[in-house]
Backbone as CSV, one residue per row, in Angstrom:
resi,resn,N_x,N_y,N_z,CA_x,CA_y,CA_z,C_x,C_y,C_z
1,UNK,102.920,89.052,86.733,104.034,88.156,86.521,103.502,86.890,85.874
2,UNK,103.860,86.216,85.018,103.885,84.976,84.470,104.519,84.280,85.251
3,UNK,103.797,83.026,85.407,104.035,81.891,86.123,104.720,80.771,84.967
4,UNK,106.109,80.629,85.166,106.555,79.662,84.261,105.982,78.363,85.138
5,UNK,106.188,77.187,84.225,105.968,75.841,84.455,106.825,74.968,84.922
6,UNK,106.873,73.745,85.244,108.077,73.045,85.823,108.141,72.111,84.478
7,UNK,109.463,71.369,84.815,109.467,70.338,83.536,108.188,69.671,83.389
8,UNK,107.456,68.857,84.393,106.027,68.160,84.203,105.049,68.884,84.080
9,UNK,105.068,70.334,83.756,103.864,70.869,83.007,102.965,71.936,84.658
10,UNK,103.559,72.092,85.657,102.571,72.219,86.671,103.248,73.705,87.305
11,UNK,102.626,74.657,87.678,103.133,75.951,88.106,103.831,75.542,89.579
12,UNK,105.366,76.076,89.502,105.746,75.797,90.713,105.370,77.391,91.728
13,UNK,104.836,76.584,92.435,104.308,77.536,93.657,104.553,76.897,94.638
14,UNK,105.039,75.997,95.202,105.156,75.377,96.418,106.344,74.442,96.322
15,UNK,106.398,74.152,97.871,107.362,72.849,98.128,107.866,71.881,97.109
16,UNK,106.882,71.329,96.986,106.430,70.317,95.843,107.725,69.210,95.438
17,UNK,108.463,69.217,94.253,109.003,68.603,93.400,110.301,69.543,93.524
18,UNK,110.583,70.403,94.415,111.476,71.508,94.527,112.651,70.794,94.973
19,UNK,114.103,71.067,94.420,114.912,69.690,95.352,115.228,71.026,96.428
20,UNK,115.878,70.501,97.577,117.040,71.326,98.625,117.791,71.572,98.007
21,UNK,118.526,72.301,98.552,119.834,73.098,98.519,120.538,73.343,99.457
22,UNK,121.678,73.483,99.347,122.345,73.928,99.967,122.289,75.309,100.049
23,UNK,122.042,76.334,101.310,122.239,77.694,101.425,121.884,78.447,102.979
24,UNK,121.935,79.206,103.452,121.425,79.690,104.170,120.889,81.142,103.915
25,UNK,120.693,81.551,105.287,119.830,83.019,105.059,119.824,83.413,106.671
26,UNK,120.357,85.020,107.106,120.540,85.196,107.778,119.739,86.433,108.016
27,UNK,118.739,86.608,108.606,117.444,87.537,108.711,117.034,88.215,110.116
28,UNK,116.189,89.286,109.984,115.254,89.562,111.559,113.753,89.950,111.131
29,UNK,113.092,89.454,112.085,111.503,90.095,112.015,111.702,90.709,112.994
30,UNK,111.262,91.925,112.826,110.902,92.944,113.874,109.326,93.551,113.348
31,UNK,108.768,93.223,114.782,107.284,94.151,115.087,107.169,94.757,116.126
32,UNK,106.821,96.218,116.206,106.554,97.220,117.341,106.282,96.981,118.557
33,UNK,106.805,96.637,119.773,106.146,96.049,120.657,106.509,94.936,120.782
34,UNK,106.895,93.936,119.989,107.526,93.123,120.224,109.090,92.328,120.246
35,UNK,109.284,93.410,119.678,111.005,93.914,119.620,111.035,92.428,118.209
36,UNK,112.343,92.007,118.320,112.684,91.641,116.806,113.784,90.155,117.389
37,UNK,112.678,89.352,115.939,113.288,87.718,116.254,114.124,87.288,115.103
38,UNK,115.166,86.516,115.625,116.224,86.018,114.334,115.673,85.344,113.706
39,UNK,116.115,85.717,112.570,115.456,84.122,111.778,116.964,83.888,110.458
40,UNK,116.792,82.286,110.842,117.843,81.549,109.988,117.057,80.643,108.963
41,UNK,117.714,79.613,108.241,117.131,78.445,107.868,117.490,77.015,108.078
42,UNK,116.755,76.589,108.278,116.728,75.229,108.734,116.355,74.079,107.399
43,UNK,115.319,74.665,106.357,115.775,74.127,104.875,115.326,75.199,103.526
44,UNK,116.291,74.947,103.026,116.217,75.957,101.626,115.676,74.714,100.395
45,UNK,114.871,75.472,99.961,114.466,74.475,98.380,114.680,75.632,97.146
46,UNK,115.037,75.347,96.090,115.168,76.445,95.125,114.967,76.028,93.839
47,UNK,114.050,76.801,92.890,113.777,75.624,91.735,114.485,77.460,90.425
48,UNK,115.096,77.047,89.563,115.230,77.839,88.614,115.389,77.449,87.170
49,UNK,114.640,78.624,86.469,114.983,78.279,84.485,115.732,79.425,84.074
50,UNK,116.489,79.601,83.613,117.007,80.291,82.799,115.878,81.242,81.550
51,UNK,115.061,79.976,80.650,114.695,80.509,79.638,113.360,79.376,79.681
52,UNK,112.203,79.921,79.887,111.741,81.145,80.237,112.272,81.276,81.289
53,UNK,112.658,82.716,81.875,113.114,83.095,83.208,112.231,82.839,84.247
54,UNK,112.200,82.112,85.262,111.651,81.981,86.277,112.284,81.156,87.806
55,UNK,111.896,81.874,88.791,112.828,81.205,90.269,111.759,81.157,91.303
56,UNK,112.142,80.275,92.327,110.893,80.253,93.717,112.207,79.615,94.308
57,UNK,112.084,80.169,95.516,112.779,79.978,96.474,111.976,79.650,97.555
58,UNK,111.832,78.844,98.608,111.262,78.206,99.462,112.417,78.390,101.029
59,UNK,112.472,79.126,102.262,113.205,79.026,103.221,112.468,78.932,104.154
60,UNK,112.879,77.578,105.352,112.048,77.071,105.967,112.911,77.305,107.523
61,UNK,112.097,77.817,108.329,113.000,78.214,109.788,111.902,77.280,111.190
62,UNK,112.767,76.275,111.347,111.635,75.440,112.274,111.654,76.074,113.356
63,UNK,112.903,76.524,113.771,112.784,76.780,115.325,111.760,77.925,115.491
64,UNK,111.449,79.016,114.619,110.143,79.874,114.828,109.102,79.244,113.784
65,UNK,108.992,78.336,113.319,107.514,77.979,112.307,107.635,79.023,111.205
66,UNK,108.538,79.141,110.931,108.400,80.146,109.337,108.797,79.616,108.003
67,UNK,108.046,80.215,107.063,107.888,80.061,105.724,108.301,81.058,104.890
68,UNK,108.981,81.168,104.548,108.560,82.446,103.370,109.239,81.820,101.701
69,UNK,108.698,82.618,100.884,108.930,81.896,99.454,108.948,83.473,98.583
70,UNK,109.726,83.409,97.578,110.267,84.640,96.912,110.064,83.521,95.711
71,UNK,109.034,84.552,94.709,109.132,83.855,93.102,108.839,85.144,92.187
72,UNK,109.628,84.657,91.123,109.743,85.784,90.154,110.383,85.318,88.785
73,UNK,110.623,86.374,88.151,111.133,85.848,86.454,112.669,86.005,86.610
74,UNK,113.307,87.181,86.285,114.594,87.132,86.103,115.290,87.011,87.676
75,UNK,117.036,86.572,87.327,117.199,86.272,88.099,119.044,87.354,87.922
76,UNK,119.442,88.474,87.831,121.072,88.599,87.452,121.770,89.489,88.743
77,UNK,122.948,89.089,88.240,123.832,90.017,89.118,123.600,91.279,89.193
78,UNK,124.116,91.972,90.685,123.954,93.487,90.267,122.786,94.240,90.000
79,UNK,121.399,93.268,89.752,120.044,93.971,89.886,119.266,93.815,91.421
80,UNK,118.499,94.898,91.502,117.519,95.210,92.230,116.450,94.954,91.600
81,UNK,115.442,94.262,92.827,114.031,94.223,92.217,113.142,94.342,92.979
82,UNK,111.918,94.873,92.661,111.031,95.263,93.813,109.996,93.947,94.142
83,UNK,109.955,94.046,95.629,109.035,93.036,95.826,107.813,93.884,96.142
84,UNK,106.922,93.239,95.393,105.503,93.730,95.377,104.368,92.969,94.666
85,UNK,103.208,92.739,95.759,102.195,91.948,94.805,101.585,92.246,93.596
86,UNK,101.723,93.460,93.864,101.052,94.187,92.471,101.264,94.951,91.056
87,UNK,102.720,94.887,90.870,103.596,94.853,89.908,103.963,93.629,88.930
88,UNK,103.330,93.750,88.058,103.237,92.043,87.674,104.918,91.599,87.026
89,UNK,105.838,92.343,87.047,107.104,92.215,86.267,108.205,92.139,87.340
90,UNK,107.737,91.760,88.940,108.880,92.237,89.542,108.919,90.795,90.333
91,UNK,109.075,90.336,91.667,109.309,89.610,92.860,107.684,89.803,93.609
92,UNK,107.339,88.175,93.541,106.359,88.305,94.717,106.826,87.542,95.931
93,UNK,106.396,88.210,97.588,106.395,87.194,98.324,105.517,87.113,99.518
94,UNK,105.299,85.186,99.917,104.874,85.028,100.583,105.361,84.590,102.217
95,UNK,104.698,84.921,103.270,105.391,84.902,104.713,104.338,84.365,105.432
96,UNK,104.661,83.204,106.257,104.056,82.965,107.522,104.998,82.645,108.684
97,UNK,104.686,82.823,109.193,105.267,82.622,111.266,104.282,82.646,112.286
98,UNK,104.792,81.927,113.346,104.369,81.457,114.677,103.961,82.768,115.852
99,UNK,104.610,83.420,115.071,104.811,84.920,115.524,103.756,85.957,115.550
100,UNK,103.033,85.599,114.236,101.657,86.252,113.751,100.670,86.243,114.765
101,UNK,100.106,87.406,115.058,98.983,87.441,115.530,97.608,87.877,115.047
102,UNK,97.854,88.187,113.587,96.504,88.254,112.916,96.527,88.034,111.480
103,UNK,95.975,88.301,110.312,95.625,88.185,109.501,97.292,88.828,108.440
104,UNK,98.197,87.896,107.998,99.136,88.495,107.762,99.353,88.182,106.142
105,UNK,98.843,88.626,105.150,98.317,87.598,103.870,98.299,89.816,103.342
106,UNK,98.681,90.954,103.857,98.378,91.878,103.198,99.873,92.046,102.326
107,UNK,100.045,92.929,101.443,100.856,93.204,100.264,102.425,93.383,100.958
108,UNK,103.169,91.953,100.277,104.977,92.646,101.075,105.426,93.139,99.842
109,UNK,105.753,94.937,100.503,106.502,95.157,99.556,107.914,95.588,100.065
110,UNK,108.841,95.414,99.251,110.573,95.962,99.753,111.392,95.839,98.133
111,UNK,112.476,95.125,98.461,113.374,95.010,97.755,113.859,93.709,97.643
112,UNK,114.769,93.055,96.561,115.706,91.825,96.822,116.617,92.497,95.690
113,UNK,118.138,92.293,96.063,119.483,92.545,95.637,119.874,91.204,95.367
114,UNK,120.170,91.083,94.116,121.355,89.762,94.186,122.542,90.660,93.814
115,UNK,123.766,90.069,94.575,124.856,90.737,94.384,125.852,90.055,94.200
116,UNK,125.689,88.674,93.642,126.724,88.040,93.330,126.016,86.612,92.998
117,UNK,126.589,86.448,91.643,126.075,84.915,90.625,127.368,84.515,90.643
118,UNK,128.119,83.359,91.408,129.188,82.664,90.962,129.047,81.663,90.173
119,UNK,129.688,81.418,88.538,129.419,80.142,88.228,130.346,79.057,88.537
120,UNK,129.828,78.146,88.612,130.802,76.688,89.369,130.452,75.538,87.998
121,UNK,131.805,74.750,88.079,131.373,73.432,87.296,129.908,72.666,87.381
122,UNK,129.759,72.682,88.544,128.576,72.225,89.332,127.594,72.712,89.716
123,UNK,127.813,73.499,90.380,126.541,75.043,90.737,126.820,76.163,90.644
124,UNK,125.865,76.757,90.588,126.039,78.605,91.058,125.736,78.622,92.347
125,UNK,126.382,80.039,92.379,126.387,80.411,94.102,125.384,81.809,93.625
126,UNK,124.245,81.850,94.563,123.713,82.788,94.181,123.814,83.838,95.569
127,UNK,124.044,84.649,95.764,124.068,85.987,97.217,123.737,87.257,96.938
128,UNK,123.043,87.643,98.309,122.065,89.077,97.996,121.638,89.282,98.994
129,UNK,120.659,89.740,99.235,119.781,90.524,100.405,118.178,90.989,100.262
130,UNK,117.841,91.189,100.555,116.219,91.433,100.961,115.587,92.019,102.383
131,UNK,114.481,92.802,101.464,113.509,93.193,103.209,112.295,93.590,102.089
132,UNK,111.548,93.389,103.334,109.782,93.347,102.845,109.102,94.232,104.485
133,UNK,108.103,94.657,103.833,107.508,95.192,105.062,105.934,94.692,104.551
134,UNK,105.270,94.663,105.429,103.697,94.732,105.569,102.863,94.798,106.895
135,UNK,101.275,94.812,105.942,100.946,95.032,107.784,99.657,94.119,108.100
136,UNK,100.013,93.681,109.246,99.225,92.170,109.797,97.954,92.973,110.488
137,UNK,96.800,92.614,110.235,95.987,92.876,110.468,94.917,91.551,111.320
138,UNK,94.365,92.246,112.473,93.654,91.228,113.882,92.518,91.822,114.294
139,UNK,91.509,91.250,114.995,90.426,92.187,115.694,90.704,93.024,116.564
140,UNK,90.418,94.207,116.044,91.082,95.547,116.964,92.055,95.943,116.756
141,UNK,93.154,95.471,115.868,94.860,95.785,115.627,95.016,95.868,114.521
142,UNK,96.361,96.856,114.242,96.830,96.572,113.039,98.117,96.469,113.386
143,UNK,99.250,96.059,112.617,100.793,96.421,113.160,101.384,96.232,111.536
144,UNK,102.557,96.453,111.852,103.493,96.968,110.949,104.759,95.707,111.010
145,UNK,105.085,94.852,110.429,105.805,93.917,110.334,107.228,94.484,109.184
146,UNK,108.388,94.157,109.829,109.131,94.473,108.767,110.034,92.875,108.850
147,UNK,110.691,92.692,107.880,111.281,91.362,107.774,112.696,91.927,106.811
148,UNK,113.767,91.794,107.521,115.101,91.939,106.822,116.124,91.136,106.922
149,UNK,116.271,90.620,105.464,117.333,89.613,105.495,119.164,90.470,105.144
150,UNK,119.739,90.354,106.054,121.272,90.968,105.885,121.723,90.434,104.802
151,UNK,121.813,88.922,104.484,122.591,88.334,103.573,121.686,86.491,103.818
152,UNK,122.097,86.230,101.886,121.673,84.609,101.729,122.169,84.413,100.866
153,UNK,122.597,83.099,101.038,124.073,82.432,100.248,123.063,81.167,99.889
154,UNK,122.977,80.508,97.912,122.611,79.580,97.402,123.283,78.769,96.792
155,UNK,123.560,77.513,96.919,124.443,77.075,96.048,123.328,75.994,95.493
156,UNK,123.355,76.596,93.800,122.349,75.706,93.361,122.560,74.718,91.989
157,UNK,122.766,73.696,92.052,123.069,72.480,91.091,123.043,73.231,89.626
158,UNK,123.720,72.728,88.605,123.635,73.166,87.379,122.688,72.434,86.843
């Protein structure tokens, strides 16, 4: 994947210069054994270009310490895209939580659906869905993490 640039010249990969948004995201982590935790958001940041195509999404869940960030090139209605680190043309993403008990940095791969681009005078509404699976790796363990978001609603400035 190509990493587009921000207006000041710098790869957005993080927090950074990202404004908020308005949106939520309505999700579960489930791991074997430990049965399965909600996860909402508590702050959304979302940075997007049109041309060159590029998006990072930033959703921040305090009440469990989670992170996760979805970046990629295109962004349309009605497509599917695979999340995977190793597909350089598709969705990468990154995940941390409080939840982790070992080494959780191995390959998420799943899906993200957008299923609806509303345009507004003001913003788009962007909505879809997602799930990623991977597997967290510890001394002596491995496990199987799956992360599924039902639905996430963006409303993002023009």
């Amino acid at each position: 994947m190509k990493i587009s640039r921000s207006k000041k010249g710098w790869p957005v990969t993080d927090k950074g210069d990202v404004p908020p948004v308005s949106g939520r995201l309505n999700g579960v982590i489930k791991v074997p054994d430990d049965g399965a935790t909600a996860v909402g958001s508590t702050g959304v940041y979302f940075y997007w270009i049109k041309d060159p195509a590029y998006f990072f999404l930033l959703v921040e869940d305090s009440r469990i310490e989670m992170e996760l960030t979805l970046r990629g090139d295109k962004l349309e209605q009605g497509k599917t895209y695979v999340i995977d680190m190793k597909n350089p043309s598709d969705v990468e993403a990154t995940f941390l939580w409080d939840g982790s008990k070992g080494h959780s940095q191995s390959d998420k791969v799943g899906t993200l659906n957008v299923t609806l681009i509303t345009p507004g005078d003001d913003f788009d509404e962007i909505d879809g869905y997602f799930e990623f699976k991977y597997t967290e790796m510890g001394v002596g363990f491995e496990r199987e993490v799956d992360f599924s978001c039902q639905n996430f609603s963006l409303k993002v400035p023009k």
